[in-house]
N, C-alpha and C positions, 0 to 999 in steps of 0.2 A: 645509473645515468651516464658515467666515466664511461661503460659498457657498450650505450646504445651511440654514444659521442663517435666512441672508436670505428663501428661498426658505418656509422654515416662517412668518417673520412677515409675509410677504403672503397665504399661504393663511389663518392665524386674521384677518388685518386686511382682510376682504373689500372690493372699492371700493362705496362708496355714493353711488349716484344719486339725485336728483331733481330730474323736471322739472315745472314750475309754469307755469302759464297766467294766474294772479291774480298774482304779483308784479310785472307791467309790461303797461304799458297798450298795448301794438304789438308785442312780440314775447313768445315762449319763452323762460323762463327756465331752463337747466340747469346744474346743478349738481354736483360731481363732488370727492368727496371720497378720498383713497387715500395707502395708505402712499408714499412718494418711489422715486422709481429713475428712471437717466438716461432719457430719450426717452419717459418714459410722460405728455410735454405732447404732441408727436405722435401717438403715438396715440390719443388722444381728440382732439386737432385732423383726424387723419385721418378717423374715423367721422363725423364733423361734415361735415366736406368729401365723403366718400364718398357721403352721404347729401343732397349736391346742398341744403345746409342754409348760409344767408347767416349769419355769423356780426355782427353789429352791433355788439355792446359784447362786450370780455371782461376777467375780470378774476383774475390769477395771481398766488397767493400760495405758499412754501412755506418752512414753519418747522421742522428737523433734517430728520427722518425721514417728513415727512408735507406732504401738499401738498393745496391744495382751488384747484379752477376752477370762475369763474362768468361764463357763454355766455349772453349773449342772442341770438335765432335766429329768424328765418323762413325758410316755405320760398320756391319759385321765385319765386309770386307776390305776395310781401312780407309775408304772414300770419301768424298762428300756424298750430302745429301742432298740429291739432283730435281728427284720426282716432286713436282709443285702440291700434290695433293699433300705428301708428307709432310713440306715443311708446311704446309696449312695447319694438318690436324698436331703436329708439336705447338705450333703459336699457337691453337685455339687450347690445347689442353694445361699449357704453363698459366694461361692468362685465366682461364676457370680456376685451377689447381691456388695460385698464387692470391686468388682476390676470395679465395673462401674463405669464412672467417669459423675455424673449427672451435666447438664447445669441448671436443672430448682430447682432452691434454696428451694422455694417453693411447692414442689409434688415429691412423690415418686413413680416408677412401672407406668408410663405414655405411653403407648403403642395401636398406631392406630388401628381402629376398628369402620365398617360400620353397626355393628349388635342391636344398641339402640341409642336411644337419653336420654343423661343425665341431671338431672332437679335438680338442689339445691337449698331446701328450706332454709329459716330463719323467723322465727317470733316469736310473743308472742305465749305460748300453754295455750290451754283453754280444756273443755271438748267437742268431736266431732270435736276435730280440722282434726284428719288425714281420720277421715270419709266424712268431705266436700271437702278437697284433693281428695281423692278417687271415690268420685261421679261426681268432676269434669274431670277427668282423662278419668273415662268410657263414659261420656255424650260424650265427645271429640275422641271416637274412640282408646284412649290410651289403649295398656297392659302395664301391669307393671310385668316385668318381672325382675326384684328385686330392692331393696330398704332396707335401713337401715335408721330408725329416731332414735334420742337424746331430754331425755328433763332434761332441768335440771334449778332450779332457776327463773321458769317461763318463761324461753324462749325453742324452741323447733326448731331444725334442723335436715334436711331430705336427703338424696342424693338418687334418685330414676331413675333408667333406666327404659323406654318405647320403644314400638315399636309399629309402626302404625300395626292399628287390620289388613288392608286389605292385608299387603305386608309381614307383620313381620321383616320388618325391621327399620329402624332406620327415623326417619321422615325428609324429605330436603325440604319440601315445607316450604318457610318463613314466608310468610301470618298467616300460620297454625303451627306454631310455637310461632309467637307474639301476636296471641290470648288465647292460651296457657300458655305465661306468665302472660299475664295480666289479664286474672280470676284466676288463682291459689296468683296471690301477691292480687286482690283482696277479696278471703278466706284469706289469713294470716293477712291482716291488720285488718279484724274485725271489730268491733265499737268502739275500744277504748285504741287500739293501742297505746302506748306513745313514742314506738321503729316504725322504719320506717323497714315495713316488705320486705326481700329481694326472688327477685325469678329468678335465673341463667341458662339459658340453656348453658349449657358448648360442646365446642366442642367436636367431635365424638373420643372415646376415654377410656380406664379404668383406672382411676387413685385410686391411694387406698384409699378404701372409708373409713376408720376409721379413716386416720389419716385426711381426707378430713373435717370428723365431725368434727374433733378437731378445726382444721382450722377456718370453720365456725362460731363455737360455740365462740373460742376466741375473732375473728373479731367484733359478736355480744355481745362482753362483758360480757356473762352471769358468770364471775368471779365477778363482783360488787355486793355486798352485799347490801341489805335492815337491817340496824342495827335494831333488837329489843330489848325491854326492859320485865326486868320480870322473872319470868319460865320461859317462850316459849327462853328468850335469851341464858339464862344456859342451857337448852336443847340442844339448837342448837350448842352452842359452843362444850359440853363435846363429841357431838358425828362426829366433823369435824373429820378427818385427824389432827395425830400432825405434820406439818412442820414446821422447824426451821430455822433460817440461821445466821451462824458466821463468820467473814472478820477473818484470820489467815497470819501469817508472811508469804513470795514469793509470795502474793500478787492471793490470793483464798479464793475466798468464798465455804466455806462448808455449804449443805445442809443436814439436818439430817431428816428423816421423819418416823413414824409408822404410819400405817393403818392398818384394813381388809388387810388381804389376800384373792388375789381374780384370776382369769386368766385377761391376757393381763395389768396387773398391770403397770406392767416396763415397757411395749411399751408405754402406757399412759404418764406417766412420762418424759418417756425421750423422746416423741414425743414433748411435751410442750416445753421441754427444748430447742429443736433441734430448731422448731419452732422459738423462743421467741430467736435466736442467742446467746444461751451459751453452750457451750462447754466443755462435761465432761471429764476432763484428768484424774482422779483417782474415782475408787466407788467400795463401795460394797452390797453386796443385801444379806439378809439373813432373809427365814421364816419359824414360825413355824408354827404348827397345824392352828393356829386361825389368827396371826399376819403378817405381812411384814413389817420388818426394811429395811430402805436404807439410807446411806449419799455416798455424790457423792461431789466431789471437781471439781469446775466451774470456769470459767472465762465468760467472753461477747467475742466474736468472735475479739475483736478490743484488746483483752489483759489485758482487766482491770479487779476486781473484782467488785463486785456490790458496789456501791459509795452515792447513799443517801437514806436515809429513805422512801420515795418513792416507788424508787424502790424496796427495800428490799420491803416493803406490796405488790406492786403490783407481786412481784415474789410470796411469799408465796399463795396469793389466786388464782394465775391462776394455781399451782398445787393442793390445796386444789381441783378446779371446775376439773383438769383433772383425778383427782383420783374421785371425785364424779359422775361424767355425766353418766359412765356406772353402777356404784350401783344402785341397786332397792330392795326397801322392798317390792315390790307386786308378785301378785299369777304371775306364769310363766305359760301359755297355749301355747302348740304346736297344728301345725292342719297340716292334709296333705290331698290334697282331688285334685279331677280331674279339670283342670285348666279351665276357660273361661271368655271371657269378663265382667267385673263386678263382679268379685268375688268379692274382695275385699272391693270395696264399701257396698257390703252386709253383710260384716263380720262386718267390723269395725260400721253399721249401728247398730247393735244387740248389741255391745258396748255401744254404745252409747245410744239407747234407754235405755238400764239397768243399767244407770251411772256411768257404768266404763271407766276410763280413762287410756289412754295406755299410760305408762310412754316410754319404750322404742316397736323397734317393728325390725324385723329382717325378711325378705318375700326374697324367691328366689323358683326358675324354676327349675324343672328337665324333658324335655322332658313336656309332659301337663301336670303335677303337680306341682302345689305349696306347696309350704315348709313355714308354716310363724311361729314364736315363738312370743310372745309377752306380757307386763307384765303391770298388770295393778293393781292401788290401790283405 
């Protein structure tokens, strides 16, 4: 009943937008007003981010039952956003995004679709990991017709849609399905695996794959640290993320953090956060040229502030890894080229003979061309 109560005072309490080009002198200002419910700061940080849109100042407030954010934004080339259709389709997409009321705690943008089969990797990464993927994929009749992998901390996860070569579309034979799993979990596990390599056919379906990565990446722990001693340990310390966290009186933990400034920074962030069940009631984001400051005032979803030391590390390093997993110090190579079975495996073959290893990797489909960017050191 509490449920369907909830559900009635988001339909009369519509979210309300607006975006303004006069209140700041260098970017977009939006504005985003709506009754409260867990995760609906991600989703509107998602739209934001989805929409390849720099967020530069932000500022989160939310008092009982109601919550207002305000985004200052450009787009690619550090502008305002001019074009009327656009800031249309942003208002109309925050105000759907913001007024949905999601049942799956768990995933965001979850919506049916017979058009691939979805395949989530997990395992250790080594060098020619996504090329033995890839030549199993084709050996197996797969297209991969896109895919986003993560590596980070020596573990490496993948979300990769295929479609059977003969039909183009999405594979229902199960047989052929379970063979499928279990060569590609037998590439991840390797020789010498010490983590148990995981391999997901998930039902038919788009769910978002970034914060999907995040998901995975958590679940497979790659926030635990291997302490070193020495150089190498000072090294790695000075160049984390500073994350901080302080217990303050009405019973909040503040989070304070600088890093790189980078895109999809804050979705990052507060994807974790969403995730990991705490709840941002107050933040702000502010960056410069080079930097990104944020503190955000949290609670745990049950009311409480963060309560032992424990937890306090275990908070600090899983934002440390979710502000790390998309950073990469290597070369960035785009390719675009006429699409067919086995591409892939041939690329990332050339990789790999020449001992480069691909830290992150980014492959999508336009009609028969592939689109893949990918960054390797």
């Amino acid at each position: 009943m509490d449920d369907e109560y909830a559900k009635l005072i988001r339909r009369v309490n519509q979210p309300r937008v607006v975006i303004d080009n006069n209140a700041c002198e260098d970017a977009t200002v939006i504005q985003v007003d709506s009754v409260n419910k867990h995760g609906i700061l991600l989703e509107v940080v998602q739209v934001l981010t989805d929409m390849n849109l720099t967020i530069r100042k932000a500022y989160i407030a939310s008092d009982g039952g109601w919550f207002m954010d305000v985004f200052n934004v450009v787009d690619n080339d550090g502008n305002k956003i001019r074009d009327k259709e656009i800031i249309d389709y942003i208002q109309r997409r925050i105000e759907t995004s913001a007024g949905f009321v999601s049942s799956r705690r768990g995933s965001v943008g979850v919506m049916p679709s017979e058009e691939h089969t979805s395949i989530e990797l997990a395992g250790t990464d080594r060098p020619g990991l996504l090329s033995e993927v890839c030549a199993v994929l084709a050996d197996l009749r797969c297209n991969v017709v896109n895919a986003e992998i993560w590596t980070h901390n020596t573990r490496a996860a993948a979300v990769v849609h295929v479609t059977d070569d003969s039909t183009g579309c999405a594979i229902t034979d199960l047989k052929r399905l379970l063979m499928i799993k279990d060569l590609l979990c037998n590439v991840l596990k390797g020789n010498d695996d010490l983590k148990t390599a995981k391999t997901m056919l998930s039902a038919p379906g788009v769910m978002h794959r970034e914060r999907r990565l995040h998901q995975i990446m958590f679940a497979d722990r790659d926030y635990e640290r291997v302490e070193r001693t020495g150089v190498r340990a000072v090294e790695e310390r000075s160049s984390r993320p500073q994350v901080n966290l302080l217990n303050i009186e009405k019973d909040y933990t503040v989070i304070t953090m600088r890093a790189k400034d980078r895109p999809k920074l804050l979705f990052d962030i507060i994807c974790t956060l969403t995730d990991m069940q705490y709840v941002v009631f107050h933040g702000m984001v502010n960056t410069t040229r080079m930097d990104a400051n944020q503190e955000f005032y949290i609670r745990h979803v049950d009311g409480l502030p963060i309560s032992s030391e424990a937890e306090r590390v275990r908070v600090i390093q899983c934002l440390e890894a979710a502000i790390e997993r998309r950073a990469s110090e290597g070369l960035e190579l785009e390719l675009c080229t006429e699409d067919r079975l086995g591409l892939l495996s041939d690329i990332t073959r050339i990789f790999r003979e020449n001992s480069l290893c691909i830290k992150r990797a980014l492959i999508s489909t336009k009609g028969d061309r592939p689109e893949c960017a990918a960054g390797e050191t």
